[in-house]
Structure formats: structure tokens, C-alpha cells
C-alpha angles and dihedrals in degrees: 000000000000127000104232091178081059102050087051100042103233139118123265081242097058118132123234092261091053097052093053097049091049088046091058088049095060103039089057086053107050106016101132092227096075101011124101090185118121117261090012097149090054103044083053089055092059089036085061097041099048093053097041085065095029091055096052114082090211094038094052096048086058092049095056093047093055095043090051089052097047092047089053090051097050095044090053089048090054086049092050088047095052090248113173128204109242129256122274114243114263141182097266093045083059093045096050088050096053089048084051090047096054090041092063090046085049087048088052092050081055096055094038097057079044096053089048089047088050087058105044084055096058092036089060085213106178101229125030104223118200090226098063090065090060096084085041102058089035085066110028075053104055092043088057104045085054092043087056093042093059091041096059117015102034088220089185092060096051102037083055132217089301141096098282090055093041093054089045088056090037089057099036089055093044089052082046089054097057097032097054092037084056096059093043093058103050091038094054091037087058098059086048086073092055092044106056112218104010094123101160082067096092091048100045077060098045090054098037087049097054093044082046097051097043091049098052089033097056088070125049096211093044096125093061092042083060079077100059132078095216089047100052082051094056084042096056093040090058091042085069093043087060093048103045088044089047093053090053084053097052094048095046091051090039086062100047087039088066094041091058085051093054092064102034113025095201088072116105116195090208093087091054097036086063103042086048091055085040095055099027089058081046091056101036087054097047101039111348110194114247106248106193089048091100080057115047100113094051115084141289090265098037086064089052105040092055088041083059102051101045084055099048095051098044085047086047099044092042099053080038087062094039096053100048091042094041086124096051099042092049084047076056097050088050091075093061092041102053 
């Protein structure tokens, strides 16, 4: 049964006024008309059909008879079940969370000297410095503090939908990014060296690793949704949003980028072409726009039809751009593979 007190926000105590005034609120909010917001067209459903009950005196009394009945029912089912309320938070819960927290960033240092080890192996490098391993561990380190983070103490949840746990996802995938393009970059450099000539290795890592990291990094329970099958799906959905955002990125930056050429010669769009794809991957992970939403009362194959082209041109232009700037890009590679 659905709360309706709860879709519109109010207490069950709310006057009539207030309930209106809540209900316009959230129709300008979410009507799908003028919303960009996931799922839009549903939440103002519910919106509708909270308010259409809530509204009604006698539908409201009803209402509250039947949600009364139903909460004594499932209270007494849980009874029946053994179910147990859950433990209130205390010092040593928080203390045993921070200590698994650190043990999974532990765990990340350790794959991370075994990765560069790994590397050094198949590199066949004369000598193993101790200083090589520091990125590595840098890195291998912050993903799995995060990792840790998310897997005991649910920091989105409790930082909430707003700004503060936005920021929180926007940050965690950016440190995912880098972390996961630098080990693909060292990873793949590293076979470079086995497969003489393959130079577009390093930078085939370098680009599977960003759009990797920011597709594991944009949700905080993306390693258990790795064992579902639903959840692989959202994963991989979200894994060609990145990318399809990312591509736009690249070939908005790689414009300007040779805009900016045009008036000063020095200037090399490289630079921009690659934070464009960076940041674009970022965005199109975390909140994609929807970009069939100016279309969503068009039909079924206008949507498609714009979906495909945006795709297709961003796609074009980006292996386009790769292609011309192949030299500079591997010069750029070069930096995460030393």
C-alpha cells in the first residue's frame, strides 16, 4: 500500500492548505512537461494520485483507516516472523566500520604493488625501484578507501539526494576515473612492450579505464551489482551513457580546442579534446541528461532517431580526432606509463 503522506511530503497531520500547497510544489517539480528528472512521468503519477485521495475528506478518512490497519498487520507478521528491530548504532559499530574500511583500502595498496610487479614481470625492466610502486599504491590506496566507505558505511544514503551527496558521487567517480585510467594505462603499456609496435595499446587502456572507473565509480553499490543480473544490465547501460556523453565532450572541447588554435598556434587541442572526453565520461555516468527528454512527446522513432545521431556524430568526430592526434595522445600516455 502506498504512503501517500509520504509522496507528498506532509504529516499525516497536514491541513488541507498545506497539502495543496505541497501538491503545487511538487507538480511544478516533476510534471513531465517541464522535468528532466528520471522517472518524471511516474513520481507525478503518484504525485496525482496521492493528492486526488489526500485532498478528499472522505477519501482521506478511508485512507487512514486502511493505512492504520495495514501497519498493525504487518507489525504483527513481523511479530509472528521473529523479526527483530535493528540495533541502534553504537561507538564500537562505528569503530569496526572505520577498521573495515581501512582494511579494504589496505587490500587496494596490495593489488596495487602486485599489479606494478606484474608489470615490471612482463616489462622485463633491468632493475625494480621502490619508487615506481608509489602511483601505484596512490592510487590502488584511494579506490579502496572509497570502495570500503561505500561498503560499510553507505555514505550516499546518508549524505542524501542533495548537494552534499551529489558532490560525494561526483568526486568518488572522478577519483575512480583517474585511478582506473591509470592502470590502464600502465597495464596496457605494459603489454606494449610485449607486443612490439602496438602503440595504440596504452591509449585503448587509458580510455577503457576512465569509462571503467566512472562506471563502477557513479554508484556506490556497483561491485554487488556485478552479481545480478539486473544490475549488470544497469551497469552496462550506464557504461554507454558514459561513453556517448564522453564522445560529445570530446568533440565540444576538440572545437574550441581548434578555435583556440586558429588565434594563437602554440596551442595544441589535445589538451581540451581529452579533458572533454574525461569530464564528459564523469557527467554521463553520474546524471546523464536524458537525451531523448526534448523529445518525449515525439514518437517512439523520433527519439531514436535523434539518440542515434547524436551518437553517430560524436563516435565519427571522436575516432576522427583520434586518428589525426594519435602522436600527441600516445606523448600523453607516456606520462601514465612511465
Amino acid at each position: 500500500m502506498k504512503d501517500y503522506y509520504q509522496i507528498l511530503g506532509v504529516k499525516k497531520t497536514a491541513s488541507e492548505e498545506e497539502i495543496k500547497k505541497r501538491y503545487r510544489v511538487l507538480a511544478h517539480k516533476y510534471h513531465p512537461d517541464v522535468s528532466l528528472i528520471k522517472d518524471a512521468e511516474e513520481i507525478f503519477k503518484d504525485i496525482n494520485e496521492a493528492y486526488a485521495v489526500l485532498s478528499d475528506s472522505l477519501k482521506r478518512a478511508d485512507y487512514d483507516q486502511e493505512l492504520e490497519q495495514g501497519f498493525v498487520r504487518r507489525k504483527e507478521a513481523e511479530k509472528e516472523a521473529g523479526y527483530k528491530e535493528p540495533e541502534k548504532p553504537t561507538l564500537g559499530m562505528f569503530v569496526a566500520a572505520f577498521a573495515r574500511t581501512f582494511f579494504v583500502g589496505f587490500v587496494g595498496v596490495v593489488a596495487g604493488v602486485l599489479i606494478e610487479f606484474l608489470i615490471w614481470v612482463l616489462g622485463k625492466q633491468p632493475a625494480l625501484e621502490l619508487q615506481q610502486f608509489y602511483p601505484s599504491i596512490f592510487w590502488a590506496g584511494i579506490a579502496g578507501l572509497l570502495l570500503g566507505a561505500d561498503m560499510n558505511f553507505n555514505v550516499e544514503s546518508f549524505l542524501g539526494s542533495g548537494y552534499l551527496g551529489r558532490t560525494y558521487t561526483f568526486l568518488r567517480t572522478f577519483l575512480y576515473a583517474l585511478s582506473f585510467a591509470f592502470f590502464g594505462a600502465r597495464i596496457f603499456g605494459a603489454l606494449n612492450l610485449i607486443f612490439k609496435s602496438q602503440s595504440w595499446l596504452p591509449v585503448a587502456g587509458l580510455a577503457l579505464g576512465i569509462v571503467l572507473g566512472a562506471t563502477f565509480g557513479s554508484d556506490g553499490d556497483g561491485l554487488r551489482k556485478l552479481y545480478q543480473k539486473e544490475g549488470r544490465f544497469n551497469l552496462f547501460y550506464t557504461g554507454i551513457r558514459a561513453v556517448e556523453v564522453g564522445l560529445i565532450g570530446f568533440l565540444v572541447a576538440s572545437v574550441l580546442g581548434f578555435t583556440i588554435q586558429l588565434v594563437n598556434p602554440a596551442f595544441a587541442p589535445l589538451w581540451p579534446s581529452f579533458f572533454g572526453l574525461f569530464l564528459g565520461v564523469i557527467v554521463g555516468a553520474t546524471s546523464p541528461p536524458n537525451l531523448a527528454a526534448y523529445a518525449s512527446y515525439a514518437s517512439a522513432a523520433v527519439k531514436n532517431i535523434i539518440i542515434i545521431l547524436m551518437v553517430g556524430v560524436a563516435a565519427i568526430a571522436g575516432i576522427a580526432f583520434g586518428y589525426i592526434f594519435q602522436p600527441q595522445i600516445q606523448n600523453l600516455v607516456k606520462i601514465f606509463i612511465k
